[in-house]
N, C-alpha and C positions, 0 to 999 in steps of 0.2 A: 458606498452604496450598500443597503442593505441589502440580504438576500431573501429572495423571496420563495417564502418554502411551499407554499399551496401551489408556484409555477411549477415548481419543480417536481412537486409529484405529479402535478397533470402533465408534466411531458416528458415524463421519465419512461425510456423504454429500451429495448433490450437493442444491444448492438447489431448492428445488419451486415452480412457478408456475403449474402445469398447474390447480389451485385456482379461480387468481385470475380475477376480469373484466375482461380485459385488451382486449378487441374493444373496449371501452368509445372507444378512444383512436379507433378509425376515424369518429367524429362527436364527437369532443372530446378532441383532441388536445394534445400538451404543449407550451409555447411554445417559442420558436425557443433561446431561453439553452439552458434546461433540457435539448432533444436536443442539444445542443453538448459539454450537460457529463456524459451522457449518454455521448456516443461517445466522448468524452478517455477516458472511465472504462471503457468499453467495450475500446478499445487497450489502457489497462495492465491490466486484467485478462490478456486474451490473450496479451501480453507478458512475463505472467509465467516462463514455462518458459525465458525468455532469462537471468532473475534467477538461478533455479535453474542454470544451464547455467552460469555465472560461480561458483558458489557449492562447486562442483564438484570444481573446480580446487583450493579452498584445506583448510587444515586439519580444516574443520568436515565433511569426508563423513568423517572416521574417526570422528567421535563417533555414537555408537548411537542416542539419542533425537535428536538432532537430523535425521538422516538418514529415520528414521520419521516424524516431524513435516513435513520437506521435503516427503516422497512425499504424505499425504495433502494438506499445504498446498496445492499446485500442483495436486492437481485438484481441489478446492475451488475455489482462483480459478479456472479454465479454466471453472467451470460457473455460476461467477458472470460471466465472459464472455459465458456463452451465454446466461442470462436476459435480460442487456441488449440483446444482439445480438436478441433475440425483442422487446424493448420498440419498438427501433429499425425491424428490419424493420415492425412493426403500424404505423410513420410513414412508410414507403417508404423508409426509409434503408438500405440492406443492406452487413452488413458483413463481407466474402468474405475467406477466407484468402489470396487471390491480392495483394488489397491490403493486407493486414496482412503481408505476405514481401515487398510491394515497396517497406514503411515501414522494415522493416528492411533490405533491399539499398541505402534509399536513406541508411543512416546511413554507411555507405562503411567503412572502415579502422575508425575506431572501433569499430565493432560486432564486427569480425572479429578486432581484437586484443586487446577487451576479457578474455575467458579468460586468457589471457598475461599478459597487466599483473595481472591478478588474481592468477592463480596461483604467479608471482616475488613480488609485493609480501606477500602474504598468508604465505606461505610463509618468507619472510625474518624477516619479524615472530613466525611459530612458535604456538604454541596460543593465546598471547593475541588470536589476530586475533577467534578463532570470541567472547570475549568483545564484539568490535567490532560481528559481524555480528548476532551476539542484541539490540545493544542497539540499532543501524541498524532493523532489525527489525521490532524495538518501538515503534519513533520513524511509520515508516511506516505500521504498522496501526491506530497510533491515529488515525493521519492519517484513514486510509481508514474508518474506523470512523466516524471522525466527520462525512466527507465525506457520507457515507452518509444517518444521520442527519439531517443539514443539508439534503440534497435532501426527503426526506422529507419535514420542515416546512414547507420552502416551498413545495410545490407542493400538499400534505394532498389531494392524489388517493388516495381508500382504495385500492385494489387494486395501485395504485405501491407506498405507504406500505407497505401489510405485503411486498410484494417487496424493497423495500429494507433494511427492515428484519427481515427474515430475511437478507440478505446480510451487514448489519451485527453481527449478532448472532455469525457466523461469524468474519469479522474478527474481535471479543471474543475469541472461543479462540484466535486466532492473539494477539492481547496478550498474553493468560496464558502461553503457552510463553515467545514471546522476553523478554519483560518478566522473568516467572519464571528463566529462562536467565543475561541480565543481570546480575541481583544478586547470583546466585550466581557467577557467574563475575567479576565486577567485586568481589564483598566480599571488605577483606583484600588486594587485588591494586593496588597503586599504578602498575603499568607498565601492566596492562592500562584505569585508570581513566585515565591522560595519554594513552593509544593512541587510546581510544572517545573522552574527549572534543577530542582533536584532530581524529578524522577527523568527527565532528559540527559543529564550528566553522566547520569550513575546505571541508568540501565537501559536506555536505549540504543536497541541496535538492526541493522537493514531489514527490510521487512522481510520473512519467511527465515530469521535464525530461528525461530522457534522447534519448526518443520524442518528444517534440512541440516543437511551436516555442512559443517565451520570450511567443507571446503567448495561442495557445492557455492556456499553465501559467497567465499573468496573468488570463485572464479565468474559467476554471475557479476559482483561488484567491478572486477578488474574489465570485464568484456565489454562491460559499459559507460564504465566511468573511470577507466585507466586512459592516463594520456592528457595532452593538455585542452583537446575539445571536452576529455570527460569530466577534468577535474574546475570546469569551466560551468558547466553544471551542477557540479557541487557546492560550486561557491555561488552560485545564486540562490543555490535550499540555503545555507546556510544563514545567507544576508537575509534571506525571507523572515527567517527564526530570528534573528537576531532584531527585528524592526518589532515584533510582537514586546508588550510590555513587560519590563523585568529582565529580558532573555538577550538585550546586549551582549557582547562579545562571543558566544556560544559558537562552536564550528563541532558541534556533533559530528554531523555527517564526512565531514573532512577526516574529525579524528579516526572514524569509525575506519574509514580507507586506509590512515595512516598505520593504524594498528595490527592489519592484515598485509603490512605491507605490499599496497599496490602502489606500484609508482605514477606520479604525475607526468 
């Protein structure tokens, strides 16, 4: 089925938790993991308009539905930020823009050249990139999708639970675009299927390595997707990946665990 991008911007809107019984947490609070994995997710949420701001630069702002998608994408997450930021603060954790501008001041050169290395490389490459970034994408929403999810069960706090998952359920539309994007852009195209699955091999890795440190990423990955429920969910991103054309046999996301040694 196709997807339909004019739906989705007319009914895209910002997560609700004004519902939920969230005071709950002021006399029963969520264990120390949990707001840890919490605030990782809390950053790349917020962090997302950096992603946008890279994306920018390459060939994919001349395409029409993609550019539509972007806009509301990005405030989608921005307000999926803000839910968490609201779970965190009810634990005294506050999380200030002042510090989320000084995680990125404190990525140095990287951060500020990212655009540029984007925009040469992407551009050199030519329309088959935006096939790369649909299926990049894709790879990461299922992530976060399932991230989602994954919290949810473990902790089975009702009023978390439906918060998350209504976050979760958002990430889902964000699948269908890029996912949908993808295929169509990858089927039929053999340079663009050796482009995406090179740049998935070789440098893809959990979303927010960028932003956090190699042990934050490890312990966020293991809290989630350690274990044989977690690693249960990794092998369906990864069959997901693997049904996309060209991109058979790939287990990214597995290796990616394997590599941080978390156990199944």
């Amino acid at each position: 089925m196709a997807f339909n991008i004019d739906r989705f911007a007319r009914d895209s809107v910002a997560v609700n938790w004004e519902d939920l019984d969230l005071e709950v947490f002021s006399h029963d609070p969520l264990p120390a993991e949990s707001l840890r994995t919490l605030r990782y997710m809390c950053d790349v949420e917020y962090h997302t308009v950096c992603y946008l701001r890279d994306m920018l630069v390459t060939p994919s702002r001349g395409e029409g539905e993609v550019n539509a998608f972007m806009t509301m994408w990005n405030r989608e997450e921005f307000w999926h930020g803000e839910a968490l930021a609201h779970v965190l603060e009810l634990h005294g954790i506050t999380v200030s823009y002042d510090e989320l501008k000084a995680k990125r001041v404190k990525l140095g050169w990287r951060d500020r050249i990212a655009p540029v290395k984007q925009a040469f490389l992407s551009n050199v490459v030519g329309k088959d990139f935006v096939a790369v970034h649909m299926i990049w994408g894709a790879v990461n929403e299922w992530t976060a999708a399932a991230a989602y999810k994954r919290l949810a069960a473990l902790e089975g706090h009702p009023s978390l639970a439906v918060l998350l998952k209504r976050i979760a359920a958002q990430e889902a539309r964000h699948v269908a675009f890029y996912a949908t994007q993808a295929r169509t852009r990858l089927e039929g195209n053999p340079k663009a299927q050796k482009l995406a699955r090179l740049a998935l091999s070789t440098a893809w890795r959990p979303v927010g390595s960028g932003i956090a440190t190699d042990e934050e990423v490890t312990h966020v990955m293991g809290h989630l997707f350690g274990g044989a429920e977690g690693r249960k969910e990794i092998r369906a991103i990864d069959s997901h990946i693997a049904k996309l054309p060209g991109m058979d046999g790939l287990t990214i996301v597995a290796d990616s665990l394997d590599s941080r040694g978390i156990a199944a």
